[in-house]
N, C-alpha and C positions, 0 to 999 in steps of 0.2 A: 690496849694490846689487841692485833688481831687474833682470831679464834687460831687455836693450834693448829684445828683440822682441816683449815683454809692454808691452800699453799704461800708459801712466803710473798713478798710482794715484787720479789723479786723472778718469781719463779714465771714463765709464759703461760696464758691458756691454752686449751689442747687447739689447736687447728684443725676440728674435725668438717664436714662440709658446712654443716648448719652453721658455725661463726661464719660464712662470708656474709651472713645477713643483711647487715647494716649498708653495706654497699660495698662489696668486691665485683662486682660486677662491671658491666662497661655499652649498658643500653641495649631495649631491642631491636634487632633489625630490621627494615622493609620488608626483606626476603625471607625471612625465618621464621617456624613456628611462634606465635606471640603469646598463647595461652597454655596453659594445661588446665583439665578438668580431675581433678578428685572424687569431688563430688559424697566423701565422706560421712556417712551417717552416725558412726559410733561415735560417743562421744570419748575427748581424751582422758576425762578423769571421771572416778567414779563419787568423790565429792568437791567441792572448791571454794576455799574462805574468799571474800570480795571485801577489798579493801578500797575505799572510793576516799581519796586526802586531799579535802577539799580545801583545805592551805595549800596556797603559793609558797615553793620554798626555793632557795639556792641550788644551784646544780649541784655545787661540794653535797647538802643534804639529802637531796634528791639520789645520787646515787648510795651514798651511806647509808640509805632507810632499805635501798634494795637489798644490800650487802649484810644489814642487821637482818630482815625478815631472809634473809640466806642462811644463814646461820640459825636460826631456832627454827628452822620448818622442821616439822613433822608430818605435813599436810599439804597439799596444791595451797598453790594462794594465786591471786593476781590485783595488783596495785594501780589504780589510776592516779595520775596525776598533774598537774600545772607548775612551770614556772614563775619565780616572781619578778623577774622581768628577763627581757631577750638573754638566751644562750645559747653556746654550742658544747657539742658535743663531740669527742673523737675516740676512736678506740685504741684497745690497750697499744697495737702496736703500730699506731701512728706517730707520725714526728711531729713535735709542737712546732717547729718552724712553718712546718704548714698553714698551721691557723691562727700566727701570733699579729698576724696585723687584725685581727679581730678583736683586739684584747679591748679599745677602748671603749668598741658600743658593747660587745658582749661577754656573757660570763662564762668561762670558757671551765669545761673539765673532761678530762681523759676517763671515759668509762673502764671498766674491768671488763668487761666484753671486749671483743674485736669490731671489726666492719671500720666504716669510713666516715666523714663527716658528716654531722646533722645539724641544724639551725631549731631555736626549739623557743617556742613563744606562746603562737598559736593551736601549736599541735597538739593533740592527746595523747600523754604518755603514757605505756604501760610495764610492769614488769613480771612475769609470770617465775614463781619460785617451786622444781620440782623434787621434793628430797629422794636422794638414791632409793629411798625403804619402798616408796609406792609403786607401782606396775608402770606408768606410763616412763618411768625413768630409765628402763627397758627397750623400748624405743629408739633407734636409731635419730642424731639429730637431726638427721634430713626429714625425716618421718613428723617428728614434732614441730618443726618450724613448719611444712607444710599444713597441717593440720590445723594448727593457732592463724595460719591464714587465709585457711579456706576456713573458718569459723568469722574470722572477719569478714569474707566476702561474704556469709552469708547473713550476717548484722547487717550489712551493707546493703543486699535484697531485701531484707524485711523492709526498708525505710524506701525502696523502692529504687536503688541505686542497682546497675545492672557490670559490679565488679567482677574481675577473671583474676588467674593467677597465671603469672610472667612466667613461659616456660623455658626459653633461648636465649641467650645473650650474646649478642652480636659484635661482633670486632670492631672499635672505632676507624675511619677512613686513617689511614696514615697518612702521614702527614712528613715535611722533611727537614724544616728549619726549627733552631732552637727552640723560639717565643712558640709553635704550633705545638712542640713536644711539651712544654712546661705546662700549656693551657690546658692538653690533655690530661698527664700525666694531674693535676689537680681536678680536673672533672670526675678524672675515674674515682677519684680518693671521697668526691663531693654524693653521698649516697642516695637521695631524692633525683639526683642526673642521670642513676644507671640502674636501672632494675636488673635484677639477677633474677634463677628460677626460683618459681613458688612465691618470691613479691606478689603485692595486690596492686594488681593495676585498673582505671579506668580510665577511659574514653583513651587510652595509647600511654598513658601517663602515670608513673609511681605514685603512690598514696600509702603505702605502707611498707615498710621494712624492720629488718629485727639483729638481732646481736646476740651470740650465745657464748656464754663459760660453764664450761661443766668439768666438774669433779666428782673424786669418790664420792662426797659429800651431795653434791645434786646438779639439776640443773638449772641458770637461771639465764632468761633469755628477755632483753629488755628490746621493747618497740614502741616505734612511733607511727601514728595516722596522720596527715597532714594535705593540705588543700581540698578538703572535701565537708561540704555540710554534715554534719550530725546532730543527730538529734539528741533530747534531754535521757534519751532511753536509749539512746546508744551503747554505751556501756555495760550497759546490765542484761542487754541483748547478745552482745558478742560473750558475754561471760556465759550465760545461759547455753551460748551454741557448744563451749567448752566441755558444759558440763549438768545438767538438769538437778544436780543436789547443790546451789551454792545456800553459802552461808555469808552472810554481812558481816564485817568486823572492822575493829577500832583499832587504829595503832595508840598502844600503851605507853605511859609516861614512860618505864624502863626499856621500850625499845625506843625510843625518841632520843634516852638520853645514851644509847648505848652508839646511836647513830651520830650524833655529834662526837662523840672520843674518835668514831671512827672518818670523820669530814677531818675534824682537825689533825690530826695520823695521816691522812693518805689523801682523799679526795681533795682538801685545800690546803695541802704544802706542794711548795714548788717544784720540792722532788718529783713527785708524783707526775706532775703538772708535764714537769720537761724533763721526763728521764729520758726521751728521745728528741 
């Protein structure tokens, strides 16, 4: 059973700006502001559990594991992790006809966030869980998504990588026959295609985006890094930029198994799958 104080599954997440994350967006322009600088030194939380799962798991577990450590935070946390073999991803209010011819090479699942589609294999993924009770939850989601990724860009510098954050999003050329509209209309939906503001971009090019649901309960805002070298301290770097108190932790046999009830419930049934 899902937790009471999680809304029903039927219910929408809120639409506030921070969910365009993932990719609502639609690329940036030639002619348009292409950065913004932050340049933020406070850090967002004042302590932060690090959870590094170094199992390859399914997509259906992958997001159930986010959704269990959603549920009992009491505390920041942020969760890395890997696929165990190609998948995608899409958010909550995507339609699966979109990505159903992907079905055979990849494992496909409908996140409980929003934003648009992701491909997910080589990337590092992460999930940052904020409960209502702590200060940074306070924060405006645009406030937060910017910050988690101007923390990335600055993991990104330490390793000597010279990343900016996507300030404009630029109107795609229109276009006037069908096949031009459909191709589009599936780019916009394709989230590594279109950076939105406060994305991490380098060298002109998306490298990172993010996905947010927030409730009375908290908020949790899942992201991916992709086509960019990282190093074995990566991770522990961008966690660090978050927060200068972390803390190491192990995901527990009782949220493992709390996250399978919850894969097999939602994440891998078809309801779920293709309720649009």
């Amino acid at each position: 059973m899902i937790s009471p104080h999680l809304p029903p599954l039927g219910a929408p997440p809120s639409r506030d700006p921070g969910e365009a994350g993932f990719a609502a967006g639609e690329g940036l322009g030639r002619n348009s502001e292409s950065v913004i600088s932050i340049h933020t030194t406070k850090e967002l939380f004042v302590s932060l559990g690090v959870y590094h799962d170094i199992a390859s798991r399914s997509a259906a577990l992958n997001m159930a594991i986010d959704e269990a450590l959603f549920e009992i935070a009491t505390a920041p946390s942020i969760r890395f992790y890997r696929w165990d073999h190609p998948a995608l991803s899409f958010g909550y209010f995507g339609k699966f006809a979109d990505v159903a011819t992907h079905t055979a090479e990849r494992d496909l699942v409908r996140r409980w966030t929003g934003g648009g589609i992701v491909f997910h294999g080589d990337d590092l993924t992460y999930s940052i869980v904020i409960p209502a009770a702590g200060p940074a939850f306070g924060e405006s989601s645009t406030s937060i998504y910017e910050k988690i990724h101007d923390a990335i860009r600055r993991a990104l510098g330490a390793s000597g990588e010279h990343a900016e954050l996507a300030a404009v999003a630029a109107l795609y050329e229109r276009r006037t026959n069908n096949a031009a509209v459909a191709d589009r209309r599936y780019r916009r939906d394709l989230c590594f295609a279109n950076p939105v503001k406060a994305d991490v971009v380098l060298n002109g090019r998306k490298i990172a985006g993010a996905a947010q649901r927030r409730t009375r309960r908290g908020l949790l805002q899942q992201g991916s890094i992709q086509d960019v070298d990282l190093t074995n301290e990566f991770a522990d770097q961008f966690a660090s930029e978050l927060c200068s108190k972390c803390c190491h932790k192990a995901l527990d046999e009782r949220l493992i198994a709390r996250a399978h009830e919850i894969a097999e419930q939602k994440y891998g049934a078809a309801s779920w799958l293709q309720r649009r």
